[in-house]
N, CA, C and O atoms as CSV, one atom per row, in Angstrom:
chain,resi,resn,atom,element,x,y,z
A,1,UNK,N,N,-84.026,-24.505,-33.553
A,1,UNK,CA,C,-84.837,-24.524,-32.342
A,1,UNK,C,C,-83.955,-24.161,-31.155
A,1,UNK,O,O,-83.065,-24.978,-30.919
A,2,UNK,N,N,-84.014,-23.311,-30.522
A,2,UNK,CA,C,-83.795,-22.610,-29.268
A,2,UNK,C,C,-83.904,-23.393,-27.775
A,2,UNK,O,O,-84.903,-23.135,-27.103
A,3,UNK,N,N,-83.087,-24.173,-27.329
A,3,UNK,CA,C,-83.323,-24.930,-25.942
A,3,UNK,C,C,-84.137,-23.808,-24.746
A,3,UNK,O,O,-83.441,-23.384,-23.824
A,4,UNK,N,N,-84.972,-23.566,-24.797
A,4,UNK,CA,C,-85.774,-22.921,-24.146
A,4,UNK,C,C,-85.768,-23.281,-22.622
A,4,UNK,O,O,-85.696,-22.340,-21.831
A,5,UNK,N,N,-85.838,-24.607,-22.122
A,5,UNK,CA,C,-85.985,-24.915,-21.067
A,5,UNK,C,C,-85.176,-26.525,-20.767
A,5,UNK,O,O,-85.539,-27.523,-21.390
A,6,UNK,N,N,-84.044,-26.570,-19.718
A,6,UNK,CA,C,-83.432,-27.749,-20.053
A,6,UNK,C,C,-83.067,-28.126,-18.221
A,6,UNK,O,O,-83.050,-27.175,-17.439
A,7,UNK,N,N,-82.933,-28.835,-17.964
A,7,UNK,CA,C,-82.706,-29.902,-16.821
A,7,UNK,C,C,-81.674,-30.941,-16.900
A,7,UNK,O,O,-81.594,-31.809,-17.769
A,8,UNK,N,N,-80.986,-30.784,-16.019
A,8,UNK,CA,C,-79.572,-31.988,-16.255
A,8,UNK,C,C,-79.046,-32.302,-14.511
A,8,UNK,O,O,-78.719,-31.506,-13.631
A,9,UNK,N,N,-79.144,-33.825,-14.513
A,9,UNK,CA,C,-78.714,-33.846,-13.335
A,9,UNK,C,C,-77.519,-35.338,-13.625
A,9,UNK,O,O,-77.384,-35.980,-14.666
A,10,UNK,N,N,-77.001,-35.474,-12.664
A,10,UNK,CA,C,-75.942,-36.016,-12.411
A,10,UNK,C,C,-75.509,-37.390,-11.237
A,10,UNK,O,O,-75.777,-36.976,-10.109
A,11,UNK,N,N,-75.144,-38.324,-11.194
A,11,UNK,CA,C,-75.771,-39.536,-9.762
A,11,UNK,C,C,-74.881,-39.126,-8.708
A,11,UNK,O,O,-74.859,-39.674,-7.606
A,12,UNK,N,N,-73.688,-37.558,-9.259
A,12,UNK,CA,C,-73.099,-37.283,-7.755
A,12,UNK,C,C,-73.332,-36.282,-7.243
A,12,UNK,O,O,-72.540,-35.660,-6.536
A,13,UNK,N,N,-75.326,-35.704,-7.719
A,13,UNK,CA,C,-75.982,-34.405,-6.754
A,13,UNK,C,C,-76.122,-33.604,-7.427
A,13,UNK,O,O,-77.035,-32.805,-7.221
A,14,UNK,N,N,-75.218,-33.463,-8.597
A,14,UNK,CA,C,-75.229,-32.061,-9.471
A,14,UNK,C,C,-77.080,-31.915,-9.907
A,14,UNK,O,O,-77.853,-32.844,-10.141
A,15,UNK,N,N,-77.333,-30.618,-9.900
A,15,UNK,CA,C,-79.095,-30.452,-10.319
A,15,UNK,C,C,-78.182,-29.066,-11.153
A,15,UNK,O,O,-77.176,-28.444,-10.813
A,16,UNK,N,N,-79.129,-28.967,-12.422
A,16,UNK,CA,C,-79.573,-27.771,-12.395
A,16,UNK,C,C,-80.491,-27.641,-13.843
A,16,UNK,O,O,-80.368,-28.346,-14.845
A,17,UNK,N,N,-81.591,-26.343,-13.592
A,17,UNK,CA,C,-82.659,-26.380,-13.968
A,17,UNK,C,C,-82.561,-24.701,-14.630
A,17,UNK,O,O,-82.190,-23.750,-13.943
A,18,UNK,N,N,-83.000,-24.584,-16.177
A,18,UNK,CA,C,-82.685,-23.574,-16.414
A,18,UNK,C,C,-83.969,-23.276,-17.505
A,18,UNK,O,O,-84.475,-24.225,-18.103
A,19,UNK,N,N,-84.419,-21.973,-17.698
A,19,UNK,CA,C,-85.469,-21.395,-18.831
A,19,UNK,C,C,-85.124,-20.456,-19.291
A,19,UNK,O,O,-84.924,-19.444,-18.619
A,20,UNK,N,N,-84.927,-20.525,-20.750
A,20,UNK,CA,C,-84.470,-19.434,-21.910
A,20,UNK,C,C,-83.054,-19.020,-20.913
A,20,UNK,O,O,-83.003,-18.071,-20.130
A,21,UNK,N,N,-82.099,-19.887,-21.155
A,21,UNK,CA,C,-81.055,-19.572,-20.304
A,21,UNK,C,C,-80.224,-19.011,-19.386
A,21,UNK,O,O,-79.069,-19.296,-19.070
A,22,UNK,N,N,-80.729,-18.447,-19.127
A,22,UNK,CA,C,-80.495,-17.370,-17.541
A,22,UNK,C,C,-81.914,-16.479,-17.054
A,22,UNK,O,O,-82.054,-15.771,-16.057
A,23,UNK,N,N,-82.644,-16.716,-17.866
A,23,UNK,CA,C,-83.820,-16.059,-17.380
A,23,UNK,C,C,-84.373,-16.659,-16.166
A,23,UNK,O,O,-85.128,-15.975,-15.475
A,24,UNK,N,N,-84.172,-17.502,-15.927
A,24,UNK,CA,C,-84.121,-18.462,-14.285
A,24,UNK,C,C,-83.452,-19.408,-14.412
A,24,UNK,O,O,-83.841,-20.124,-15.334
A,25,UNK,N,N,-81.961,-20.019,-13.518
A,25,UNK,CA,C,-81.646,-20.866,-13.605
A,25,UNK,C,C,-81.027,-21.280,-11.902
A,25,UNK,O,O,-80.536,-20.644,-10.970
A,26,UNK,N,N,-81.292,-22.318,-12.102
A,26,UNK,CA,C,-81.026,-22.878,-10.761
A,26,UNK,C,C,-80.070,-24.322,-10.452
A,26,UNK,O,O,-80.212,-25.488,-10.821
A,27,UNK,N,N,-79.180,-23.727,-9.712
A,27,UNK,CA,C,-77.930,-24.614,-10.259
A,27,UNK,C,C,-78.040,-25.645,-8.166
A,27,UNK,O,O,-78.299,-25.022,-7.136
A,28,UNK,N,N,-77.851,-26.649,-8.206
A,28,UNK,CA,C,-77.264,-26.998,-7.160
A,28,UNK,C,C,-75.911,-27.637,-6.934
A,28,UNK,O,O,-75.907,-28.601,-7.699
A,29,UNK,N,N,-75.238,-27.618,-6.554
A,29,UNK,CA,C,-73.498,-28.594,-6.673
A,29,UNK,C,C,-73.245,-29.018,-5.647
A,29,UNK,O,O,-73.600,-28.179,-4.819
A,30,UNK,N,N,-72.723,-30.059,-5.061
A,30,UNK,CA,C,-72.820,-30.360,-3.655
A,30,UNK,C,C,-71.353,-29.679,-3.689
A,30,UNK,O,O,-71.005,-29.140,-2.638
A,31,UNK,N,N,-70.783,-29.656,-4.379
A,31,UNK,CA,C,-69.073,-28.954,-3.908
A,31,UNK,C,C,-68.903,-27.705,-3.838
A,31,UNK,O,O,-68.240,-27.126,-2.977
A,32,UNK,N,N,-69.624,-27.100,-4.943
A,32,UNK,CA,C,-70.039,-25.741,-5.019
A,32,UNK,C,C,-70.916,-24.969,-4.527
A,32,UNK,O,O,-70.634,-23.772,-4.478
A,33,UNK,N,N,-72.057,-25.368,-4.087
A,33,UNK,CA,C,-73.083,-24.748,-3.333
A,33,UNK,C,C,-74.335,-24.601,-4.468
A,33,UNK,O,O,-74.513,-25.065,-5.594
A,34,UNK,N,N,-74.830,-24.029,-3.894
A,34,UNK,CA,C,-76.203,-23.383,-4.892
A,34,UNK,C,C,-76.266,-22.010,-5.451
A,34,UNK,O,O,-76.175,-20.974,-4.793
A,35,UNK,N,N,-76.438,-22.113,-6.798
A,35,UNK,CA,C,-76.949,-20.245,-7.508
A,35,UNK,C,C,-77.979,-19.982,-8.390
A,35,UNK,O,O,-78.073,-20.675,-9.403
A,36,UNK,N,N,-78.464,-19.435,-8.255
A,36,UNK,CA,C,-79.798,-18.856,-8.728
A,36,UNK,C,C,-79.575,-17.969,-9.392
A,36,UNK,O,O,-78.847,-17.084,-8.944
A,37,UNK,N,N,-80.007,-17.885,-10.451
A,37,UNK,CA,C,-80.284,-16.277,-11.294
A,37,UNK,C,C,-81.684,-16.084,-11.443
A,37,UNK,O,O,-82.416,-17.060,-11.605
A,38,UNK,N,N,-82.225,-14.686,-11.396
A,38,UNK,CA,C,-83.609,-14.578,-12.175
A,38,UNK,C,C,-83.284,-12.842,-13.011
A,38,UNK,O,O,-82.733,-11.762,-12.793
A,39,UNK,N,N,-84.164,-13.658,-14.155
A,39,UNK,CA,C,-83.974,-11.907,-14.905
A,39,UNK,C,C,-82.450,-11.319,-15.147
A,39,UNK,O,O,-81.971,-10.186,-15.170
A,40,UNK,N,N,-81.936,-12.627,-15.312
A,40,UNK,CA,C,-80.046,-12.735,-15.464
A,40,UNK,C,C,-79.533,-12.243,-14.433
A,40,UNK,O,O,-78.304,-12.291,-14.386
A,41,UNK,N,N,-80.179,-11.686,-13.407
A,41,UNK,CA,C,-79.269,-11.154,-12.205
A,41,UNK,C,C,-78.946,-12.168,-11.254
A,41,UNK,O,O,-79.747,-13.039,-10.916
A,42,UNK,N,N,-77.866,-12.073,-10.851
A,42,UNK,CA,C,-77.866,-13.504,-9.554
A,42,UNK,C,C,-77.624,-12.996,-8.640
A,42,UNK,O,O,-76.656,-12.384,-8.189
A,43,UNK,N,N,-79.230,-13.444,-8.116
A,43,UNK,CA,C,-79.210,-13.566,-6.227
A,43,UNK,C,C,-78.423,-14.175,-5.338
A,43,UNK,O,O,-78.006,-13.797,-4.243
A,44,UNK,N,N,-78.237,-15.367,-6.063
A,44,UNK,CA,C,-77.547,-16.344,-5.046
A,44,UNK,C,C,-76.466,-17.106,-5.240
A,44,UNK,O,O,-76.597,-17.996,-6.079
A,45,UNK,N,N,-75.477,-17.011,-4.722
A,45,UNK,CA,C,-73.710,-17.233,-5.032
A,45,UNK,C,C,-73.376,-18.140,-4.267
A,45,UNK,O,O,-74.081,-18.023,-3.265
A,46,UNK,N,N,-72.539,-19.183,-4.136
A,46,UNK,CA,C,-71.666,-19.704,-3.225
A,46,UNK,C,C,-70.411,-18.512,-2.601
A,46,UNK,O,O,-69.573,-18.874,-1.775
């Protein structure tokens, strides 16, 4: 079985939220910033 869609967060802020693994994933880090991929390309970088 294939983790298709998975969510993991952390009690010091860490988020991130991902489907069929880079096909959207959305990361937040409070140290790192925030990145986004969609369609494996990433929009959004620290």
């Amino acid at each position: 079985m294939f983790p298709f869609i998975t969510r993991d967060e952390k009690k010091d802020g860490y988020r991130k939220t991902s489907f069929f693994w880079r096909l959207f994933r959305y990361e937040s880090d409070p140290k790192k910033g925030t990145s986004l991929d969609l369609f494996f390309i990433p929009l959004l970088r620290p």
